[in-house]
C-alpha positions, 0 to 999 in steps of 0.5 A, spaced: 541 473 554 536 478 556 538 485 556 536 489 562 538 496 558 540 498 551 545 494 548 552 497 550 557 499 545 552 498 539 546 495 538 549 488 535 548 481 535 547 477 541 552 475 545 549 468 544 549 469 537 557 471 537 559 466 542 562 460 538 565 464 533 568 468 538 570 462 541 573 459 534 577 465 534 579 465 541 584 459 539 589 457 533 588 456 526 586 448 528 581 450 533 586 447 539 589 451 544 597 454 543 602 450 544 604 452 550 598 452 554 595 445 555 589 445 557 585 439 558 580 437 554 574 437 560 576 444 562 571 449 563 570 454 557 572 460 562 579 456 565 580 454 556 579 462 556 583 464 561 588 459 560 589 463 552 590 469 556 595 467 560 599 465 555 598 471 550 601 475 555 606 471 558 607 466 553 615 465 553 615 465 561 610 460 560 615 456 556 621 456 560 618 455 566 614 448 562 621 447 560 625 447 567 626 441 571 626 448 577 619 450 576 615 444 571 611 441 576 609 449 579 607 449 571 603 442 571 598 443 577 598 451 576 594 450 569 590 444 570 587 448 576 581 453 575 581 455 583 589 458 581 588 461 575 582 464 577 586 467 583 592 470 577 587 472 572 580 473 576 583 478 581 585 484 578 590 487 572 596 483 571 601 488 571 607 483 570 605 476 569 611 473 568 614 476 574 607 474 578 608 467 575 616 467 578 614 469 585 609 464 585 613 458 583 618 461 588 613 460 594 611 453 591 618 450 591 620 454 599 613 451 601 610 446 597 606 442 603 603 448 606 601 450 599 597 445 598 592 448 602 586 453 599 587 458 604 595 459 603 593 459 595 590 465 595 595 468 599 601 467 595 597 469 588 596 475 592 603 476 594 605 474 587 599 479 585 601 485 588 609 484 589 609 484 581 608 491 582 614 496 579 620 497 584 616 490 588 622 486 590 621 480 588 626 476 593 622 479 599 616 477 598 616 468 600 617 473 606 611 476 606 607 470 604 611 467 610 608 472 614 601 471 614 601 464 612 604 462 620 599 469 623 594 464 620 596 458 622 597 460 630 590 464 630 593 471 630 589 475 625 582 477 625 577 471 623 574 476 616 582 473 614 580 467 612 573 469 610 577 473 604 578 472 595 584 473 593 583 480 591 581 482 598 588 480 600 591 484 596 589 490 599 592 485 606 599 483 604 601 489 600 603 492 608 609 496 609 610 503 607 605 499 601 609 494 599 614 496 603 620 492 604 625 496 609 626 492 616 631 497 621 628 503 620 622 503 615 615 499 615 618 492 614 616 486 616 619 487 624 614 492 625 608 488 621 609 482 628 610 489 632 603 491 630 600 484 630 602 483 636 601 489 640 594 493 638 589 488 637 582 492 636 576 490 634 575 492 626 572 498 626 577 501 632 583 500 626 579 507 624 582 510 630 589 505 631 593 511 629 592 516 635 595 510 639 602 514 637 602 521 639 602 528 633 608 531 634 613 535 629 619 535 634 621 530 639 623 531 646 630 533 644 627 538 639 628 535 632 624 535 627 620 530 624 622 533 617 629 531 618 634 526 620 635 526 627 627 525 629 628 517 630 636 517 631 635 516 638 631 511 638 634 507 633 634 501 638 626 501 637 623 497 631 619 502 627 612 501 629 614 501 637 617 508 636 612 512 632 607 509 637 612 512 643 616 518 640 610 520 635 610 523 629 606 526 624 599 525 619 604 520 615 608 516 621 600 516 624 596 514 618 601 509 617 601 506 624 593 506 623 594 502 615 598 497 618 596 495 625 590 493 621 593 490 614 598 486 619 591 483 623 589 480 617 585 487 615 584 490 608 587 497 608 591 504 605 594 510 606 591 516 601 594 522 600 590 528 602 592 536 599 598 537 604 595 530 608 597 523 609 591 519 611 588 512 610 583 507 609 580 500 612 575 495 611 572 494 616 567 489 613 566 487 606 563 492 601 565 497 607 571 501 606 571 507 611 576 514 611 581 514 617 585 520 620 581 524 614 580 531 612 578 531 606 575 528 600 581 529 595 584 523 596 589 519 592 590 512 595 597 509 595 594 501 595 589 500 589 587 494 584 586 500 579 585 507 579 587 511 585 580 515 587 575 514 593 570 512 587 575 506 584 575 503 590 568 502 591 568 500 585 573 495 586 568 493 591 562 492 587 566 489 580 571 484 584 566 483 589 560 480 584 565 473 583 560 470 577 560 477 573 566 479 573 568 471 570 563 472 565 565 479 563 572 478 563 572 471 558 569 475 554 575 481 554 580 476 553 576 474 547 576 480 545 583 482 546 585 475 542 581 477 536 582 485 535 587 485 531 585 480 525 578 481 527 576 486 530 568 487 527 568 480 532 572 484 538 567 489 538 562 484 540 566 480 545 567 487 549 558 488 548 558 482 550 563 483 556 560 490 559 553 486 558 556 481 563 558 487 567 557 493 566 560 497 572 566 494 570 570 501 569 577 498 566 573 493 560 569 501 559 576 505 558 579 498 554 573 498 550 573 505 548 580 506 547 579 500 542 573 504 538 576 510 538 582 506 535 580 501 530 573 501 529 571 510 528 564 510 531 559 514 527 555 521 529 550 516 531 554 511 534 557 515 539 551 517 541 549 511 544 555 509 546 556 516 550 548 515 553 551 507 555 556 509 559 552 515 563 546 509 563 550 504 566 555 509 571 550 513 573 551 511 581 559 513 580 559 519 576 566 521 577 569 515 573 562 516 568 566 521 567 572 519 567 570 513 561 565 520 558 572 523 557 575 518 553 570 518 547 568 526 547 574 527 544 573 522 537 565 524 539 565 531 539 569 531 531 564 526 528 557 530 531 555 536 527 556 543 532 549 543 534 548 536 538 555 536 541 552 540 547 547 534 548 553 529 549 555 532 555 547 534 557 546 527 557 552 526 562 548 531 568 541 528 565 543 520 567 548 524 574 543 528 577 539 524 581 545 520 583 550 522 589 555 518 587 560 514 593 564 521 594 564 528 592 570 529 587 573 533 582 566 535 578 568 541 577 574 540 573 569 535 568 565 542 567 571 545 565 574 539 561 566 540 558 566 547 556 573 547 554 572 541 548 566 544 546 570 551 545 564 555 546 565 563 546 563 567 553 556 567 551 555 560 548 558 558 556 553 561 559 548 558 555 551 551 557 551 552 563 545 555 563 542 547 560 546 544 566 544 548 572 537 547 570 538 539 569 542 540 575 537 544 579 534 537 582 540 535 584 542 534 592 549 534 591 551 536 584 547 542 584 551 547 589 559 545 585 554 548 578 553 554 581 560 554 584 562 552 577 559 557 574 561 563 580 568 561 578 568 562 570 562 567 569 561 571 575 566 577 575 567 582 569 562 582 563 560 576 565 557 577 572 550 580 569 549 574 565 551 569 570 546 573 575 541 573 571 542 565 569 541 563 576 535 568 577 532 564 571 533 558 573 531 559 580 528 565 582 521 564 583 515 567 578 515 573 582 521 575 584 524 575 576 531 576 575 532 582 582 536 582 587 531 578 591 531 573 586 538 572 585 538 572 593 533 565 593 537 562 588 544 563 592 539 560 598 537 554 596 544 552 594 547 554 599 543 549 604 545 544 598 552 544 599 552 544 606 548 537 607 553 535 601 558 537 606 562 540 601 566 546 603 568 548 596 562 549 594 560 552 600 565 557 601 564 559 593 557 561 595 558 564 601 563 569 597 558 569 591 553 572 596 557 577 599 553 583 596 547 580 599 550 578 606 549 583 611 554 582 616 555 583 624 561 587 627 561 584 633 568 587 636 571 581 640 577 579 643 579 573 640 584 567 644 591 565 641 593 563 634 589 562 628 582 563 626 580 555 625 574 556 623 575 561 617 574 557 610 571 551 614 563 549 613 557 551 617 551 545 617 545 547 621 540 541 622 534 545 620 532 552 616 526 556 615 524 562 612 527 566 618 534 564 615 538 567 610 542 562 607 548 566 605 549 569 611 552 562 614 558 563 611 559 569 615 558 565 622 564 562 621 569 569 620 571 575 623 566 578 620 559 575 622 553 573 619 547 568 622 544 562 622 536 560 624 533 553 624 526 551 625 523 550 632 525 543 633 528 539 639 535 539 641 537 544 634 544 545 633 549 548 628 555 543 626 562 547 624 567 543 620 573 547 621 579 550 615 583 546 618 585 540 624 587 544 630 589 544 637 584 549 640 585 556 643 578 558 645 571 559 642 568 564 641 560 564 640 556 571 639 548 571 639 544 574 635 539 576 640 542 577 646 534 580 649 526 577 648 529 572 644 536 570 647 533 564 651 532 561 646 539 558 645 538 556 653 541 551 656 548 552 650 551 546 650 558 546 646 562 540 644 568 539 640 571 532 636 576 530 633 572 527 626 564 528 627 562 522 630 564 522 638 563 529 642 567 531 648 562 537 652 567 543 653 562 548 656 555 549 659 550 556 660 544 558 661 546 565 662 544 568 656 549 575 655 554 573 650 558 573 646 561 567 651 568 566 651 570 559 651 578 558 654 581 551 651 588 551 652 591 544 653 583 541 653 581 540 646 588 539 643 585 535 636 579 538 634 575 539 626 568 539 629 565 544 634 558 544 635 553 549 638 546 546 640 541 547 646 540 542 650 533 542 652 527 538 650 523 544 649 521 545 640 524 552 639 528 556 634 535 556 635 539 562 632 547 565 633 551 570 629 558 567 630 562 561 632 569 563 631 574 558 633 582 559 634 588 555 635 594 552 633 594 548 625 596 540 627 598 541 619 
């Protein structure tokens, strides 16, 4: 095999050169299969591999199962299948195999005719697959398979169904409360023919399914949502209908919006969110997109493995590569059958996997933890093996580093003190120039960074200096550094020092370590972080910046409520040198600030407020009202629920400000509020204040 990049794990043989040995060593004393696994001697290498796997883990079920007149024929055409073992073992972890293997011999025996029909099989592995889960019941799930089973036969679930692999429908038959299983009262299957039934949307309109129910805390008899009586008087209602009739909140809505896709034949999960519940659907393959989402924080409910955004574009990229991930994971299960009696072996086995494919994250965290374990890298060693995994997961830097973390422990211990820095270093090298499928938790990896190598206040300094210069070219990393640094450095004794980093990292040749300088380092990083769209980094900045803010106090009346906006995210669609990026933060609070674009067509000022609201008023206050007002003029406002559709709520050519903009009982769901001229003319566009109040929805 041909590498297209340095050997992963260790430079060692080939894996042409180990693959018969690994082979030999994959099998009993006589080179013949364990006993409990009767393979044929035709089968392919992988179905021989996999076939050993399957009984390393499940072997004694295996056994009984071979054993009982009940489930010896499922046994029989189950192991001499390669299409049913590559659903079991080619479609994610196994989590209880012996359960799987049960839950599936069960639906054979209730449907042995219909499964005999491809498309049924990969349904029922997937049953079997995910109601294996702890807690699953195993007696619901020949309910669940029965389910889609007759929606696909009677043409009542979207047509990507059938175009779908086992793993795919995994993320389909865990529908429910996520493998819920509760009918009077909960997400059981009544509501699942409900929701077939009755919300019928092209793929992409799933995203929105969820605002088919109205967001309410109280129903109309004033209970709330948080107790038990919100839903009694409705209790002759199947679940599905009533949310949608009587309301709820993020979770009831997400839910409804999850499972009116999943029971269409749709891929979906909710995901928890910081004091939210929103969700996700798949709208095509290798396209999952957020619905009901307020933030990038998100925890999925439903996942192959992990629970982050990033393993679940990974799971995409790994379980979607059919060919590669079989290639890869025969070598795995070599690997785990030969680590303990030869694990020089077992090393290679995993090189030889991670070679195969090398985005696959769970075969990187197994491999490591079986280095870290049984074979002691050296100095040396963890070297290579911390440059390959940042190499290989660059594009995915969170779960680079969630792999990174798992060696820098042994790696730091074995490296002398002066090049434990660089293993780290490395990591920023291989991530700055890649954005990554979503922003995550970066800065808790610089705080898990700085506190392994145990640095004093100088010497964390001096690596956040090396990172943010690495950094510094970084579209979407470079603003959550400074943030990061801010955060530890930039108060108390430290503040001078951490100033004075950004004025040399940043700071131009003739503006050197002064106030200008720092002022041009905060700029550029504050541009970057609203492109990023990160709120975090942004609302960090715009507080690092306070000293060079000069804010204008503009008394105003303000509408009812909360000041929506505050703590939100300023994106204008473009900046020059009239603008003064650490005044944006200010345009959004009481305070005031301002923001300038270049001359262009149709400019714009996009805020993504604190929190989801239904809207009072708005507020916009100019930052010339004279010679340069007209330039706002015609200012058009709109408002939106998620960034993407916008709803016109005001309209003027009258340039005296501030203009107060009444909203009561016209935007009642709003995140976005955009602030634009509407006018073909190329012209600058510049205001100092776009103050939104209403009422929190959660």
């Amino acid at each position: 095999m041909r590498r297209s990049k340095p050997t992963i794990l260790s430079c060692l043989a080939m894996m042409a050169m180990v693959l018969p040995a690994l082979c030999a060593g994959a099998t009993g004393n006589d080179g013949r299969n364990p006993a409990a696994v009767p393979a044929a001697s035709a089968a392919p290498e992988q179905l021989r591999l996999a076939l050993a796997e399957l009984n390393r883990v499940a072997g004694p079920a295996i056994v009984k199962m071979s054993a009982s007149s009940e489930t010896r024929w499922f046994m029989q055409d189950l192991l001499a299948s390669r299409d049913r073992i590559g659903d079991l073992m080619l479609s994610g972890p196994l989590l209880d195999p012996a359960k799987s293997l049960r839950i599936l011999a069960a639906i054979w025996k209730e449907d042995p005719k219909g499964i005999a029909n491809r498309q049924e099989q990969t349904t029922a592995a997937a049953v079997a697959l995910m109601f294996a889960k702890d807690g699953w019941p195993e007696d619901k799930a020949f309910k669940r398979y029965k389910f889609f089973r007759d929606a696909r036969v009677a043409g009542q679930l979207h047509p990507q169904f059938d175009t779908f692999e086992t793993w795919e429908k995994c993320f389909v038959v865990s529908a429910g409360s996520n493998g819920g299983w509760s009918d009077n009262g909960g997400w059981g299957d009544d509501s699942l023919v409900w929701l077939r039934d009755n919300v019928k949307l092209p793929a992409i309109a799933y995203l929105d399914a969820c605002w088919q129910a109205p967001y309410k805390l109280n129903n109309l008899f004033g209970d709330s949502i948080h107790g038990a009586n919100y839903y009694a008087p409705f209790s002759h209602e199947i679940h599905a209908e009533r949310v949608r009739d009587v309301g709820g909140v993020c979770g009831s809505l997400s839910h409804y919006g999850a499972n009116a896709a999943r029971a269409n034949g749709l891929p979906a999960t909710t995901m928890g969110e910081p004091g939210h519940c929103a969700y996700a659907v798949r709208v095509a393959r290798g396209d999952w997109r957020p619905g009901y989402s307020l933030s990038w924080q998100r925890g999925l409910h439903i996942s192959l493995w992990g629970s982050t955004w990033t393993q679940l574009i990974l799971q995409e990229k790994v379980l979607g590569d059919r060919a590669a991930y079989a290639d890869c994971m025969a070598h795995v299960w070599q690997a785990r059958a030969l680590k303990d009696k030869t694990p020089e072996l077992a090393e290679q086995a995993y090189a030889a996997a991670l070679e195969a494919q090398a985005l696959n994250f769970p075969v990187w965290t197994e491999s490591v933890d079986f280095l870290k374990s049984s074979r002691k890298p050296t100095a040396e060693s963890w070297e290579v093996i911390g440059a390959s995994i940042c190499t290989s997961l660059a594009a995915y830097p969170e779960a680079a580093w969630d792999v990174l973390s798992r060696a820098a422990d042994p790696a730091l211990k074995a490296l002398p003190a002066e090049r434990r820095a660089g293993f780290f270093l490395k990591y920023h090298e291989c991530i700055a120039k890649q954005n990554g499928p979503e922003m995550w938790e970066y800065e808790k990896a610089l705080d898990a960074q700085a506190k392994a190598l145990g640095e004093d206040a100088a010497g964390g300094l001096a690596f956040f200096e090396k990172v943010l210069a690495i950094e510094s070219g970084s579209k979407l990393w470079f603003a959550p550094t400074i943030a990061w640094g801010q955060k530890c450095f930039g108060q108390g004794p430290s503040a001078a020092g951490f100033f004075a980093v950004l004025g040399r990292v940043f700071a131009s040749a003739s503006s050197g370590g002064n106030a200008e300088g720092i002022q041009a380092a905060l700029g550029p990083a504050v541009i970057a972080a609203e492109k990023a769209g990160n709120i975090e980094a942004f609302q960090a900045l715009g507080k690092a910046g306070a000293s060079f803010r000069k804010p204008i106090h503009v008394a105003t009346e303000p509408f009812s409520g909360t000041l929506l906006s505050s703590g939100g995210l300023l994106q204008t669609s473009s900046t020059c040198q009239y603008d003064s990026p650490v005044n944006h933060w200010g345009v959004l609070e009481e305070d005031g600030g301002s923001f300038h674009t270049d001359k262009q067509v149709r400019p714009n000022a996009i805020v993504r407020l604190g929190k989801l609201g239904d809207v009072s008023g708005i507020v916009i206050l100019g930052s010339d009202y004279g010679q340069n007002g007209g330039r706002q003029m015609p200012l058009k406002v709109s408002v939106s629920p998620d960034g993407v559709a916008w709803s016109e709520v005001f309209r003027t050519t009258e340039q005296q400000g501030p203009w107060r903009i009444p909203l009561t009982g016209k935007a009642a769901r709003v995140l976005y509020v955009k602030a634009e001229r509407d006018d073909e003319r190329s012209e600058f566009f510049h205001l100092a204040g776009i103050r939104v109040y209403g009422r929190k929805l959660q």
